[in-house]
C-alpha positions in Angstrom: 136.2 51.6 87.4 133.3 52.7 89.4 130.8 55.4 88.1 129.4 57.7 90.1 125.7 57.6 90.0 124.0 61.5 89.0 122.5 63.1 91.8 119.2 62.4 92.9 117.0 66.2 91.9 115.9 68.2 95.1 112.7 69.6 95.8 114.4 73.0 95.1 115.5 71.6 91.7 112.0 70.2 90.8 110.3 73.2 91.5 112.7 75.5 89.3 112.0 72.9 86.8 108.7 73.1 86.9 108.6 77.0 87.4 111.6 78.2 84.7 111.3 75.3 82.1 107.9 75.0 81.2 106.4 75.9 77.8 104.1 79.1 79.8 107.9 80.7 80.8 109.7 80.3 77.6 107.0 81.2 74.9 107.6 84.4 77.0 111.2 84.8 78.1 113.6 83.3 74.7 116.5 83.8 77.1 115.8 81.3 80.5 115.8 82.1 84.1 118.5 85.2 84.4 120.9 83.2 86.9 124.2 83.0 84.5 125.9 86.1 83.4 125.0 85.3 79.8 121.1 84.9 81.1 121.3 88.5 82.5 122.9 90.1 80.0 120.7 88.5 77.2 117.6 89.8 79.6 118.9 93.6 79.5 119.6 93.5 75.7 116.4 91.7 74.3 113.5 93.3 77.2 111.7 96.2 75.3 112.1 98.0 78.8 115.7 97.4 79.7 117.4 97.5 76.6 118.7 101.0 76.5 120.4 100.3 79.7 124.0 98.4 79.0 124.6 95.1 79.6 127.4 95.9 81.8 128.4 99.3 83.6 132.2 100.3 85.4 132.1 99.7 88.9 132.3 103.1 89.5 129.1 103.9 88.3 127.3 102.0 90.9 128.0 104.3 93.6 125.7 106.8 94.6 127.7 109.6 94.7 128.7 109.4 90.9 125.9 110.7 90.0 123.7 111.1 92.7 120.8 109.5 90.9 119.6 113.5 89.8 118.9 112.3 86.2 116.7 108.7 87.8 115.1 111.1 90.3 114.3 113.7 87.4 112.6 111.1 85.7 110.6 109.7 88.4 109.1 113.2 88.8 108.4 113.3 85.5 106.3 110.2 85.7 104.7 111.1 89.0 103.7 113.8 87.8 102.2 112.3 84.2 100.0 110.0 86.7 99.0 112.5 88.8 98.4 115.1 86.3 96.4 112.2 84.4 93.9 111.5 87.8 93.6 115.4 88.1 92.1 115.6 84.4 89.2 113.5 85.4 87.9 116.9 87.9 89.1 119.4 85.7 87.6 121.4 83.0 89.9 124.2 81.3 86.8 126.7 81.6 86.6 130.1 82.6 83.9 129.1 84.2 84.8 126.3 85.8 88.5 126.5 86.4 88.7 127.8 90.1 85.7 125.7 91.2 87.0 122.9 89.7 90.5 123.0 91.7 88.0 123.3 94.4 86.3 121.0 94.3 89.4 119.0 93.7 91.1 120.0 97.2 87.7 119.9 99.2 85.2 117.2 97.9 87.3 114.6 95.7 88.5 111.8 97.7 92.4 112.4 98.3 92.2 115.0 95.8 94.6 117.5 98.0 96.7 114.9 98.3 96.6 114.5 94.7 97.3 118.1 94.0 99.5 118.2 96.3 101.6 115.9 94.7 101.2 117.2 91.7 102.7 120.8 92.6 105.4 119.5 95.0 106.9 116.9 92.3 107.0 120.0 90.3 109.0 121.9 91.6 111.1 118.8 92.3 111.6 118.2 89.2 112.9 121.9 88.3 115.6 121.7 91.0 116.7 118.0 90.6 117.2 118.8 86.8 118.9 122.2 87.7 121.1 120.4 89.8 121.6 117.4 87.4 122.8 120.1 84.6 125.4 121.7 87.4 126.8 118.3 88.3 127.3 117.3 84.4 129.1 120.7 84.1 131.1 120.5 87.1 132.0 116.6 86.3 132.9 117.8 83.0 130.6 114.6 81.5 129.2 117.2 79.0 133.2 117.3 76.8 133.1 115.3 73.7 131.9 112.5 72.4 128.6 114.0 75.0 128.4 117.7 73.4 125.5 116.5 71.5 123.8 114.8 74.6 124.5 118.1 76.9 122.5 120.1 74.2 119.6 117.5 74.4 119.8 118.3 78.1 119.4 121.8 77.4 116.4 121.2 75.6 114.8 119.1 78.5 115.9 121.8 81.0 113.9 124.5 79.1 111.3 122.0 78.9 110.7 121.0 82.2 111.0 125.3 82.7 107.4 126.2 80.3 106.1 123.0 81.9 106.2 124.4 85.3 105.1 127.9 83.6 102.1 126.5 81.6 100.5 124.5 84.7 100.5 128.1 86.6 97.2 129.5 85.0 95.4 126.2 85.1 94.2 127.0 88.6 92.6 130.4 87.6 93.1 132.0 90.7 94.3 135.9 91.4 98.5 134.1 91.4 98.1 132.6 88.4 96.5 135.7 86.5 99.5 137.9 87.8 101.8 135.4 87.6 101.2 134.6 83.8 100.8 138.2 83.1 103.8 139.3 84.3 105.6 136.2 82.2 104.2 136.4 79.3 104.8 140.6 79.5 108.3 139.3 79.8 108.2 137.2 77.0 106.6 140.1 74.8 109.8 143.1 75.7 111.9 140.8 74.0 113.3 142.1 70.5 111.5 141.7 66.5 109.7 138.7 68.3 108.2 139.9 71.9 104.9 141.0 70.7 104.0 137.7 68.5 105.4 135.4 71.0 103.3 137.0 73.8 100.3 137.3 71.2 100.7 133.8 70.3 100.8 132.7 74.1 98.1 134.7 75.5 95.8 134.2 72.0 94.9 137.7 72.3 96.2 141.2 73.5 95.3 139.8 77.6 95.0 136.3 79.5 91.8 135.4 78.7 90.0 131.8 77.7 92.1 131.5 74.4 94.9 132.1 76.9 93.7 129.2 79.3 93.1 126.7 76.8 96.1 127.0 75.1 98.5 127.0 78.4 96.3 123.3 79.5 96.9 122.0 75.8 100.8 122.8 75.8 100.7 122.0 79.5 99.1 118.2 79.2 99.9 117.2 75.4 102.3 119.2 73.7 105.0 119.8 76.4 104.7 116.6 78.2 105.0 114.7 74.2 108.3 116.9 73.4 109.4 115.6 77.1 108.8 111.9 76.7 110.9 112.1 72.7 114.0 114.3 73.9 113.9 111.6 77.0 114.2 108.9 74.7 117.0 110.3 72.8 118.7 111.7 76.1 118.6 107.9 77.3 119.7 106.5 74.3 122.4 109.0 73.4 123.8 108.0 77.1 124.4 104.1 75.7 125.5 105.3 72.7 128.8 107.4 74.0 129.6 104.8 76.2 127.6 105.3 79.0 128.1 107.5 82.4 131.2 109.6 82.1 133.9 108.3 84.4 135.2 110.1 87.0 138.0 112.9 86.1 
């Protein structure tokens, strides 16, 4: 009986070879080239990046209009906004002083600093409304019932968040808004009951906005705020894999 001979390698074949099986690739990547379903889902499940994502996800989850990609696009603004906020610390001195000149100089001398701001401030405020309108579609879709009550509080959390986050950056630019607009919020703050007074106090570090009251909104506003963000993230991604992923359609 006749045996058939093995085919001859391409050049295609040599140079995956050469590019996916040499000792550079897998002292890096235990699971080979991603090109079989078992090779992709490995990928996803061992990748310090990708593993809170599942392996696999319903096909109805895939569509854009499941979800709209509010809770993606949320966190995209909250990354854009890390990196910008980051480039803008390099100008920027929480003085009394030097605030206002500062944002100044930012918007008129740096190079592409307005753009800079710019970005800064309108990825805020994207980030409030794509977050408000993530919570209203997770209500309306009703993906907040059980076993997601606990994840929907997390959300909560985050919401508030990204809420003092967009308050705190308000006085960094120490301009007439920003005095008014932080005196009028933290005035707010303080006609609340047994706790007003201390909270405003506490905010403010004194009886009026002030230096204590500058340096403490630009510490909550680029460590504290941002550091309680990235953790209830996190646990708001993880929690998502853990119930099973996206809630199906009702």
């Amino acid at each position: 009986m006749a045996v058939e001979a093995p085919a001859k390698p391409t050049l295609a074949d040599k140079i995956y070879d050469k590019m996916f099986h040499n000792y550079v690739w897998k002292s890096i990547f235990r699971t080979g080239y991603p090109n079989t379903p078992r090779n992709q889902m490995l990928v996803v499940a061992t990748n310090v990046f990708l593993h809170l994502h599942p392996t696999r996800i319903h096909r109805t989850h895939v569509k854009i209009t499941h979800t709209y990609c509010l809770g993606g696009l949320s966190f995209f603004m909250f990354l854009g906004l890390t990196v910008t906020g980051i480039l803008l610390m390099f100008y920027y001195v929480p003085s009394v002083e030097r605030a206002y000149l500062d944002m100044q100089n930012i918007t008129t001398t740096v190079q592409f600093g307005q753009l800079m701001r710019n970005m800064h401030r309108w990825m805020a405020h994207a980030m409030v409304i794509l977050v408000f309108m993530h919570m209203m579609r997770v209500f309306y879709t009703g993906a907040y019932k059980p076993p997601r009550e606990f994840n929907w509080v997390v959300g909560v959390i985050l919401l508030v968040l990204t809420f003092l986050l967009s308050f705190t950056g308000y006085l960094l630019p120490w301009d007439q808004l920003a005095f008014w607009a932080i005196t009028v919020g933290t005035n707010i703050a303080g006609s609340a009951p047994v706790l007003g007074p201390k909270t405003r106090f506490w905010l403010l570090g004194g009886f009026e906005v002030g230096a204590d009251s500058l340096i403490r909104f630009y510490t909550l506003h680029v460590i504290g705020l941002p550091l309680l963000a990235a953790i209830f993230m996190a646990v708001h991604f993880w929690r998502i894999r853990r119930d099973g992923g996206l809630a199906r359609p009702l």
